[in-house]
C-alpha positions as CSV (number, residue, x, y, z in Angstrom):
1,X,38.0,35.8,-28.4
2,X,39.0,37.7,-25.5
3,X,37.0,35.7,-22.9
4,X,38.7,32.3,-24.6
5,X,41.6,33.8,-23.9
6,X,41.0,35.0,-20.4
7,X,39.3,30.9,-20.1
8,X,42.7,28.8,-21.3
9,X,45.1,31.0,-19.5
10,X,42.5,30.0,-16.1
11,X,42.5,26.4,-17.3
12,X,46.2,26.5,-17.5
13,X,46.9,28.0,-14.4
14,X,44.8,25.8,-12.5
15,X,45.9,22.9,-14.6
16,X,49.4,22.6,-13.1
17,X,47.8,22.7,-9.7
18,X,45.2,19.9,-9.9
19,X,45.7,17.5,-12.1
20,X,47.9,14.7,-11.2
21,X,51.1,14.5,-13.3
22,X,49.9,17.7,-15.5
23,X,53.8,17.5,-16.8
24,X,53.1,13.9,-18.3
25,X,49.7,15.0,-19.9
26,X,51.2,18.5,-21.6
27,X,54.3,16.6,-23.0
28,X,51.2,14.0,-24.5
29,X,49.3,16.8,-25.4
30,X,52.2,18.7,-27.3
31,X,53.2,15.3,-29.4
32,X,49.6,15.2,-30.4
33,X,49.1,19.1,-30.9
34,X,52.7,18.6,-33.5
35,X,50.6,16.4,-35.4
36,X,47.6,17.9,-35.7
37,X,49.2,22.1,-36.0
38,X,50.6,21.7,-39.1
39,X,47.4,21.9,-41.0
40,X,45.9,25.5,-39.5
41,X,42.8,23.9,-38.6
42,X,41.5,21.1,-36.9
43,X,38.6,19.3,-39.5
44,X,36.4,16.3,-37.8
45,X,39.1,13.7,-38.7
46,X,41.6,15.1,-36.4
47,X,39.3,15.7,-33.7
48,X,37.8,12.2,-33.9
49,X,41.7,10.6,-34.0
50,X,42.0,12.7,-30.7
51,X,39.3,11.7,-28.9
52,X,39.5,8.4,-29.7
53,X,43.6,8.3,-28.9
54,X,43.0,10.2,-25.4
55,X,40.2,7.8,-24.5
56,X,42.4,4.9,-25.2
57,X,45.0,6.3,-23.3
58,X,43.2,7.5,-20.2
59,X,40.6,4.4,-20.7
60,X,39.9,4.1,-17.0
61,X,39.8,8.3,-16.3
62,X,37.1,10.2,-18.3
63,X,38.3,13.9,-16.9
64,X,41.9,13.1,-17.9
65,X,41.2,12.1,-21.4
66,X,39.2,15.4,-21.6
67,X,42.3,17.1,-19.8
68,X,44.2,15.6,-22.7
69,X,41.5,16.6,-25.5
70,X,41.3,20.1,-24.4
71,X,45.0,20.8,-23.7
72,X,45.9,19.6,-26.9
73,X,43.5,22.1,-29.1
74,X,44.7,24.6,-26.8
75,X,48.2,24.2,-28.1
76,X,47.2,23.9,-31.9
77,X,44.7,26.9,-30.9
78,X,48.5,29.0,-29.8
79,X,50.0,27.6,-33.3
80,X,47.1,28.5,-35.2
81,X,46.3,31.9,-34.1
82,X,49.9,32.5,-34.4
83,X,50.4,34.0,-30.9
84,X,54.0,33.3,-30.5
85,X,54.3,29.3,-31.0
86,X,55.2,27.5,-33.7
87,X,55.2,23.7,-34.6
88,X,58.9,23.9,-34.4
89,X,58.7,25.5,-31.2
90,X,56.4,22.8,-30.3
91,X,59.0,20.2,-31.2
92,X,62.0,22.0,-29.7
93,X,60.3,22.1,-26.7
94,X,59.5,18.0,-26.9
95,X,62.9,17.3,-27.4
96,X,64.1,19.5,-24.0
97,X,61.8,17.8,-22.2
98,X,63.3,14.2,-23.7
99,X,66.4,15.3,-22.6
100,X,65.2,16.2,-19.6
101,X,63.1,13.5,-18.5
102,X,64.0,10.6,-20.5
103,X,61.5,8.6,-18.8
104,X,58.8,10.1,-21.4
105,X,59.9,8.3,-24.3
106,X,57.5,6.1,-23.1
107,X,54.8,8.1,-23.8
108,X,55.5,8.8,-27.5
109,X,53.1,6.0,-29.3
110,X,53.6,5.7,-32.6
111,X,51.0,3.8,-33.9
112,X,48.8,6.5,-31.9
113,X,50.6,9.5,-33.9
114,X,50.7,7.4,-37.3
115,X,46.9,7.7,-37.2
116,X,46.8,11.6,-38.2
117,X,48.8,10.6,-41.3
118,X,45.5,9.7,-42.7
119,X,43.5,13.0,-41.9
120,X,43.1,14.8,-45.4
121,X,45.7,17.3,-45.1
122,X,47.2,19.3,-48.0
123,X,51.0,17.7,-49.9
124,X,52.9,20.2,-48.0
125,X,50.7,19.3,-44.7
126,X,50.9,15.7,-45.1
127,X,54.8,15.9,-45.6
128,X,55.3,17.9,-42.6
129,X,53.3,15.5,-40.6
130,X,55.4,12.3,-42.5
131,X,58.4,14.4,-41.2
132,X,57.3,15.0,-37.4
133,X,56.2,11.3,-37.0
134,X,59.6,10.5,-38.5
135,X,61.6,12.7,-35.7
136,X,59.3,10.7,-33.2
137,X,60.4,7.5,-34.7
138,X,64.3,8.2,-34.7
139,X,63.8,9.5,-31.4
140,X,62.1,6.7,-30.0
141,X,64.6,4.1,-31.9
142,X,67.8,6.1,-30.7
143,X,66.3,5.7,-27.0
144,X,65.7,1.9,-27.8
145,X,69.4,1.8,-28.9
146,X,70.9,3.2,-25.4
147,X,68.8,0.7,-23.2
């Protein structure tokens, strides 16, 4: 547990350093990890719907997607081992960065998102996630609106 810890905090670090617009690939990763968080667990469904949505998106950039893949678990990793972040949290912190860089309202997809609503997931999960694609939706809408 320790040396996982010791691992993502490395990974992070390093992360901001390397990769090539790391702040468009954690805002990605935290719209995903909001979907995927509310359930306290990721089951095969939600890891398949991952993989398959970072390929797509980084179809031409094998190491990205797996950036993607593996910065995404580690933010539903922080919401399930409840070290200090929440789903809410998570969402909060979406919406500063909207506000801050409006330019990633292009990288909310939500046909990509709509695909975790059919991951088995318990009445109160489900409703949670119905609720955080919703936000996504008004949010992308409202931007639509101001164009």
């Amino acid at each position: 547990m320790i040396l996982k810890k010791i691992k993502n905090y490395i990974y992070s670090f390093f992360r901001e350093f390397l990769v090539f617009h790391h702040s468009s690939l954690e805002f990605r990763a935290k719209t995903l990890a909001s979907m995927i968080a509310v359930k306290k667990s990721i089951d095969e469904c939600e890891k398949e719907t991952l993989e398959n949505i970072a390929k797509e998106i980084y179809k031409n950039d094998e190491n990205r997607a797996e950036i993607l893949i593996n910065t995404t678990i580690e933010y539903v990793d922080k919401v399930i081992e409840i070290n200090g972040l929440y789903v809410d949290d998570l969402i909060i912190n979406i919406d500063k960065t909207l506000k801050k860089y409006p330019k990633f309202y292009k990288k909310i997809d939500l046909e990509k998102l709509k695909r975790f609503l059919k991951c088995k997931a318990t009445p109160e999960e489900k409703l949670l996630r119905v609720r955080i694609y919703e936000y996504f939706k008004k949010e992308s809408k409202s931007k639509d609106i101001i164009k």
